[in-house]
C-alpha positions as CSV (number, residue, x, y, z in Angstrom):
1,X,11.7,-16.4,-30.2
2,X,9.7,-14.0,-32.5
3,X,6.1,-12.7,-31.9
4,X,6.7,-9.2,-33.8
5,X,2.7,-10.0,-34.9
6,X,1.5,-9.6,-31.2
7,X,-0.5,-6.8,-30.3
8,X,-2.4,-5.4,-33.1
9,X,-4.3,-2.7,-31.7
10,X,-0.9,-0.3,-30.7
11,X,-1.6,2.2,-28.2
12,X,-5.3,1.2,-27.8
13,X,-4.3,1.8,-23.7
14,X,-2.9,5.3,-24.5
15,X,-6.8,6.4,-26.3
16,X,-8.2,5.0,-23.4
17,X,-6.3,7.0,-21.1
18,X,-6.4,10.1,-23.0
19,X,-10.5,9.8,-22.5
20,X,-12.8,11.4,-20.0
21,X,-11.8,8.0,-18.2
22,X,-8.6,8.8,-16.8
23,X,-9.5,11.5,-14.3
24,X,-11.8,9.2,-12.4
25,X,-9.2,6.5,-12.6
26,X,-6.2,8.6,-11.1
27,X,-8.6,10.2,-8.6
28,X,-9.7,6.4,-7.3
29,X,-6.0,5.3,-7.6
30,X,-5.0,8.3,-5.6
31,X,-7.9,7.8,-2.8
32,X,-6.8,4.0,-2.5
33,X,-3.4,4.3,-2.5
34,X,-4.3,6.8,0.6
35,X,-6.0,4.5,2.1
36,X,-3.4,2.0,1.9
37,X,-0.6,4.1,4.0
38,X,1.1,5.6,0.8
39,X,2.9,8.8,0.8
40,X,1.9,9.5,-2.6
41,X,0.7,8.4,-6.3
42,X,4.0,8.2,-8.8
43,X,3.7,11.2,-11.6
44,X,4.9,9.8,-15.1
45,X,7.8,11.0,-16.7
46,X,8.0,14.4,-18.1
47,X,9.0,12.8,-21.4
48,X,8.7,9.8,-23.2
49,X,12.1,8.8,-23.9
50,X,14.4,7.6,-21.5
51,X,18.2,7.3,-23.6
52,X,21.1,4.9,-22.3
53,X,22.1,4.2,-18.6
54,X,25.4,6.7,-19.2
55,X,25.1,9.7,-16.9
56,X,22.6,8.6,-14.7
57,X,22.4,11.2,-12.1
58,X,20.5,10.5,-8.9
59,X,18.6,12.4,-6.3
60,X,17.6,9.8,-4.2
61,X,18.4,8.7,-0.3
62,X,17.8,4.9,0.8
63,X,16.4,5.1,4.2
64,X,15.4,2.3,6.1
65,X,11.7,1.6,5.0
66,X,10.0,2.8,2.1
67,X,11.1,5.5,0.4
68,X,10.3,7.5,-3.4
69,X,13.2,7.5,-5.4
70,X,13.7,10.0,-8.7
71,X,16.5,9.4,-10.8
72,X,17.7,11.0,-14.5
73,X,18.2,8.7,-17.4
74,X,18.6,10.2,-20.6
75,X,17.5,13.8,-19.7
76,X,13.9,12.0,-18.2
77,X,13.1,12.1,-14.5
78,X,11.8,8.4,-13.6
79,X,10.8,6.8,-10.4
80,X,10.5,4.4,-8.5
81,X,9.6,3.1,-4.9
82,X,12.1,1.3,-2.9
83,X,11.7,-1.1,0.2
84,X,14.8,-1.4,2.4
85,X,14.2,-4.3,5.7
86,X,16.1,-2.6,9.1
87,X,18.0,-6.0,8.9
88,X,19.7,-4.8,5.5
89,X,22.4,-2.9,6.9
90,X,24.7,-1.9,4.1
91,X,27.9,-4.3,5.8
92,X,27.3,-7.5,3.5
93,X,25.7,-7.7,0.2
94,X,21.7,-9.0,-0.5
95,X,19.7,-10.0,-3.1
96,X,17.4,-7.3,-4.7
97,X,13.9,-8.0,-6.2
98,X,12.6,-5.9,-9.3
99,X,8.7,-6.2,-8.6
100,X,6.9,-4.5,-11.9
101,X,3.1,-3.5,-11.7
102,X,0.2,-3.9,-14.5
103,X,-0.8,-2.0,-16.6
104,X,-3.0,0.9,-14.9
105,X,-0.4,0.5,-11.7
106,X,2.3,2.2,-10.1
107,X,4.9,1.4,-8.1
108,X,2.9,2.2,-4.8
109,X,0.2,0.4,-5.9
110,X,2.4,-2.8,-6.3
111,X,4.3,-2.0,-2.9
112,X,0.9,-2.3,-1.4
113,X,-1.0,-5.1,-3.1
114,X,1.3,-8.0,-3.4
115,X,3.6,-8.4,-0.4
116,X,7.2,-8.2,-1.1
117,X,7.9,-5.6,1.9
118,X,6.9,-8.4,4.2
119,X,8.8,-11.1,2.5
120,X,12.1,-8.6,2.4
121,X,11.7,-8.2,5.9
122,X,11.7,-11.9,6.5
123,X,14.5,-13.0,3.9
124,X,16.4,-9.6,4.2
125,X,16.2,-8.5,0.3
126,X,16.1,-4.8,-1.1
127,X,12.4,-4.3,-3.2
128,X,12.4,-1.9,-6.2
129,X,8.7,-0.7,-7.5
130,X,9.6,0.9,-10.9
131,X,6.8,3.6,-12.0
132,X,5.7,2.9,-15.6
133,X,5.1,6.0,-18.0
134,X,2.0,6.7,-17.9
135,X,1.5,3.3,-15.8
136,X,2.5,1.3,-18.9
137,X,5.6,-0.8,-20.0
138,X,6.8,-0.7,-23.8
139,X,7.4,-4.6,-23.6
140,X,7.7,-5.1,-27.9
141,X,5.1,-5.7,-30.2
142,X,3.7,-2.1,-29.6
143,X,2.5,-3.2,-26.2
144,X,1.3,-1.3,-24.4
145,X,-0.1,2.2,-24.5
146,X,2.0,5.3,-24.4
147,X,5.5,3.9,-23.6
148,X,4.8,0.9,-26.4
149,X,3.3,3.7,-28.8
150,X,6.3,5.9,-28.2
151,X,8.6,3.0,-27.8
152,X,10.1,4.3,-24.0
153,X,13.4,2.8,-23.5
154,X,12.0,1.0,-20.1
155,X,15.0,-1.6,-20.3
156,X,17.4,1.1,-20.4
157,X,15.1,2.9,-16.9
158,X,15.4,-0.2,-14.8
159,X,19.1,-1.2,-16.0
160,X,19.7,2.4,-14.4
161,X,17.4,2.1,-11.6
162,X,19.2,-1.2,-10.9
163,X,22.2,0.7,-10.8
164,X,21.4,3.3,-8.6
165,X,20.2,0.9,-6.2
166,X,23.7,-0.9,-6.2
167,X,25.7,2.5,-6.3
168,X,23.7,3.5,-2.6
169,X,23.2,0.3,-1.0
170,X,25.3,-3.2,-1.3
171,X,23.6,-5.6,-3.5
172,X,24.3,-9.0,-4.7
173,X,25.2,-8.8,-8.5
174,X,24.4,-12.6,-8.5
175,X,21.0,-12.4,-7.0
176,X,19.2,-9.8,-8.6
177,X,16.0,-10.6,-9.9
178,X,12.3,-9.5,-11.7
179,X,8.6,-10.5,-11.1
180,X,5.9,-8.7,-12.0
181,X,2.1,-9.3,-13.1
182,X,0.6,-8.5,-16.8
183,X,2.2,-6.1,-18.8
184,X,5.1,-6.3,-16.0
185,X,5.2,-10.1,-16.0
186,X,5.8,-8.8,-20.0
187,X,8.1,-6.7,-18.6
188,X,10.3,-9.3,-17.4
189,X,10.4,-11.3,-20.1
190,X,11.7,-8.0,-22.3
191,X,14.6,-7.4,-19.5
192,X,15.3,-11.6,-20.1
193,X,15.7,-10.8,-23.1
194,X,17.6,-7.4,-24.0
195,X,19.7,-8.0,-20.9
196,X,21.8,-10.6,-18.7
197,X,21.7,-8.6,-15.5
198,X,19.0,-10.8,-14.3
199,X,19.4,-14.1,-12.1
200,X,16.0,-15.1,-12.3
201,X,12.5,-13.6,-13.3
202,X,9.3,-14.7,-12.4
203,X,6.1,-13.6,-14.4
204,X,2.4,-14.2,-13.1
205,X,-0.6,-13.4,-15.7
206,X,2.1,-12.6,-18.7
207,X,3.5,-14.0,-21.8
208,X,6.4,-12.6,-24.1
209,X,6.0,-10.2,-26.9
210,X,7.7,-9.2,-29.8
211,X,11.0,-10.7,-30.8
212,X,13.8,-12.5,-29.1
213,X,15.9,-13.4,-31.3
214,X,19.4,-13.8,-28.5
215,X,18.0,-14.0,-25.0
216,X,20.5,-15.1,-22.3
217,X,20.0,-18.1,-20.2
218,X,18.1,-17.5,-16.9
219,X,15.7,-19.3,-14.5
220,X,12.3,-18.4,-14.9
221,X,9.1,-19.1,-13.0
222,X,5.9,-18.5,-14.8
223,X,2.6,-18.3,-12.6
224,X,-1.0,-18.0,-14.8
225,X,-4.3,-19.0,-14.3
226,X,-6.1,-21.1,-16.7
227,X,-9.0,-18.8,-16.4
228,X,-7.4,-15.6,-17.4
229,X,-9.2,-14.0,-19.9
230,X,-7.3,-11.1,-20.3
231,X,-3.7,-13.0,-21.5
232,X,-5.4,-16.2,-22.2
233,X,-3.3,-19.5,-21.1
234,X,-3.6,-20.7,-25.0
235,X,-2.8,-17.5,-26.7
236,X,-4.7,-15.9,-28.6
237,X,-6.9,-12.3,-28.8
238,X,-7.3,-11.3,-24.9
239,X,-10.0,-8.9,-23.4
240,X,-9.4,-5.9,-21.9
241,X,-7.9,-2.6,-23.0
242,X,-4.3,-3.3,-24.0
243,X,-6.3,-6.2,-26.3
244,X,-3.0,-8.6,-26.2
245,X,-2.6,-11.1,-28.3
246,X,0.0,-13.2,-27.5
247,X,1.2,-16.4,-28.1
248,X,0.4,-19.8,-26.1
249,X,2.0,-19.6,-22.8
250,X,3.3,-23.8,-22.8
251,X,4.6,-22.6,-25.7
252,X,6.6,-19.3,-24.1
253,X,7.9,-21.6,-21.3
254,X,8.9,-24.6,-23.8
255,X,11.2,-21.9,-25.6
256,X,12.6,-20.7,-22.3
257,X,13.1,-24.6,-22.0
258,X,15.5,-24.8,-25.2
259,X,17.5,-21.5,-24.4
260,X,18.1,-23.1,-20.9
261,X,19.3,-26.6,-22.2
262,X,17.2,-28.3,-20.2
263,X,15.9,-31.8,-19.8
264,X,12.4,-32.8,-20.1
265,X,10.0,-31.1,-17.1
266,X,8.2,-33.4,-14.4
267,X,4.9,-32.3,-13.5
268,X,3.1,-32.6,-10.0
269,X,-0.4,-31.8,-9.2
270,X,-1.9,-30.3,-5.6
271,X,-5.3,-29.8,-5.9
272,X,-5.5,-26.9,-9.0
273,X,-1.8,-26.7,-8.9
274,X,0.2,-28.0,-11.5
275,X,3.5,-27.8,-11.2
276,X,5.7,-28.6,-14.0
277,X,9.6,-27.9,-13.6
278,X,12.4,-28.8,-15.6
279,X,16.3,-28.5,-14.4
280,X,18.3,-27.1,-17.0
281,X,22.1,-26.6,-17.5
282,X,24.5,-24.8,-15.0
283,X,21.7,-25.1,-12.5
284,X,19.1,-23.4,-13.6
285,X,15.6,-24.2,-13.9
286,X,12.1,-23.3,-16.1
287,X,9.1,-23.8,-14.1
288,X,5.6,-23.3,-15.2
289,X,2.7,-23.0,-12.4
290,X,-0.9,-23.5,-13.3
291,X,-3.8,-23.2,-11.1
292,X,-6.9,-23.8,-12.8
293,X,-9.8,-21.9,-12.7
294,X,-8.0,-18.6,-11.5
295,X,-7.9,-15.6,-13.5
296,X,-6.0,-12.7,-14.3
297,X,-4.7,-11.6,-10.8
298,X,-1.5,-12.2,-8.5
299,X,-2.5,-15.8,-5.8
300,X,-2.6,-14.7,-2.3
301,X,-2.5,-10.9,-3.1
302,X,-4.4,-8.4,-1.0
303,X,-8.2,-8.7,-2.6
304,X,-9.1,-4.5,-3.3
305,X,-12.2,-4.6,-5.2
306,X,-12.2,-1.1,-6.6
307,X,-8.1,-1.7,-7.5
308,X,-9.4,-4.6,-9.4
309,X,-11.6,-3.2,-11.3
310,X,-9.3,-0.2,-12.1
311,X,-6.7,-2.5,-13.0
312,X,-8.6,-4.5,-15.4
313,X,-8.1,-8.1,-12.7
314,X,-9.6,-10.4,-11.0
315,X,-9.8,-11.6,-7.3
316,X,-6.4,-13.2,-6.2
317,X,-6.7,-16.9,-6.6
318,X,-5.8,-18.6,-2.8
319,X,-4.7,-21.5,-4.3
320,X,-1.0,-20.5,-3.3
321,X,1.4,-17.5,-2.2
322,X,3.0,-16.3,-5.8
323,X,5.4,-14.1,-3.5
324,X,6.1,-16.8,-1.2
325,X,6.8,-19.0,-4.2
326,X,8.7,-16.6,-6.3
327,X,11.0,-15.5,-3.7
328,X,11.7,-19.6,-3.0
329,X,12.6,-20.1,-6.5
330,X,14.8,-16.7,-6.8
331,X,16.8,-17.3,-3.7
332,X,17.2,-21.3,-5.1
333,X,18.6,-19.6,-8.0
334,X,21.2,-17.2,-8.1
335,X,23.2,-16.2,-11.6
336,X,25.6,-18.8,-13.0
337,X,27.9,-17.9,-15.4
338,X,27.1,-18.8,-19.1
339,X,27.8,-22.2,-20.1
């Protein structure tokens, strides 16, 4: 997989941010996010280099709940937000969900916009929220803003952040998995491909770039709109400010297809879902969920208007649950070893 050409205009989301806009943003984030029962709004790192999992030092507690979590990678403080159900009680091992935000977001704002707390407390998962530097992901391709401008080692943050969560709480090395919308749904697809820590990952409004040149075999789950301006479903130059220009999704899930082995997909339609899923070898599967007319946004999120709009998407399609969905397909799924 190679889409080094992706993404022309490098760090156009860092001058954005850098303008007169971003007070008014953080101050609406902040008032939201308040609104929404959060404790606080995720600073960015103090630098923008994060260096290799080795040394991790943390400072972090796992309550029950939610709880802000700081750890060291590399000399950097990161953060992230993590979600642990009552029922989890550290005696047998569960499954833990990496749930990445847009571009713009933070970890809070994810916690609060897209459900996973209440699907964790119904399946009895762990939910990491991973804060971006300065609410971005460096996903290849230069994408997007600082992190991608100052190429941010964000695989080596949430490999660490992974581990963390596994030194302090008993988790499932065989069900650990990664959603995420936009430039996190990119996100995922970086992690499927600089690492094999990953069971599963399940994108929504995303697509892959820069290269891939060895990615290990995992289940994916792609969600997108066929409406989505922003990463259109056909590739091609997006609106918006990270201006991403990416390759045709079909075209991402057809090369997942290959690196799985798998066997020609089936498709099934439900009004504007179409489904089309193919099994794959050792169990796996690649499955690609349409829903037409819906645009860049997460189906059967919490509708915030002003979130929206400061997050560059649109209202959430109720077509279907993409947490309800995604979880389905991740706990159908756990790792299998390589073929």
């Amino acid at each position: 997989m190679d889409s080094s050409h992706l993404c022309p205009r490098t760090g156009s989301v860092a001058n954005d941010l850098r303008t007169h806009r971003v007070g008014w943003i953080v101050a609406v984030v902040a008032t939201v996010v308040a609104i929404s029962g959060c404790s606080r709004v995720p600073s960015s790192s103090r630098s923008h280099q994060s260096g290799s999992t080795a040394g991790v030092k943390s400072t972090s507690t796992f309550p029950v709940g939610s709880s802000s979590q700081s750890i060291a990678v590399g000399g950097t403080e990161r953060t992230f937000e993590l979600y642990r159900p009552a029922s989890v009680s550290g005696r047998s091992a569960v499954p833990l969900v990496v749930m990445l935000h847009g571009g713009f977001g933070s970890g809070s704002q994810a916690e609060h916009s897209y459900g996973w707390d209440a699907e964790a407390d119904r399946h009895h998962f762990v939910v990491a929220y991973p804060d971006g530097d300065h609410r971005a992901w460096n996903v290849g391709g230069g994408c997007c803003g600082t992190p991608g401008a100052t190429r941010v080692d964000d695989v080596a943050f949430i490999a660490a952040a992974v581990a963390d969560i596994r030194r302090h709480l008993s988790i499932d090395p065989d069900r650990v998995y990664a959603t995420g919308i936009s430039n996190g749904g990119m996100m995922d697809y970086r992690l499927a491909c600089d690492t094999s820590m990953f069971a599963a990952i399940g994108p929504d409004s995303a697509t892959l770039l820069g290269t891939c040149p060895h990615p290990a075999p995992v289940s994916v789950i792609h969600i997108h709109g066929t409406a989505d301006t922003h990463v259109p479903f056909e590739g091609g130059q997006g609106t918006g400010y990270a201006s991403i220009d990416g390759p045709p999704v079909p075209g991402v899930v057809a090369a997942w297809r290959t690196t799985d082995g798998c066997s020609a997909p089936t498709t099934a339609v439900s009004g504007p879902v179409t489904t089309s899923n193919a099994p794959c070898e050792d169990g796996r599967t690649v499955e690609l969920i349409t829903i037409a007319g819906a645009g860049h946004q997460w189906p059967g999120g919490t509708a915030r208007p002003v979130v929206e709009r400061i997050l560059h998407t649109d209202p959430p399609s109720d077509a279907l649950n993409a947490t309800d969905t995604i979880w389905a397909f991740f706990a159908a799924h756990p790792k299998q070893p390589a073929g």
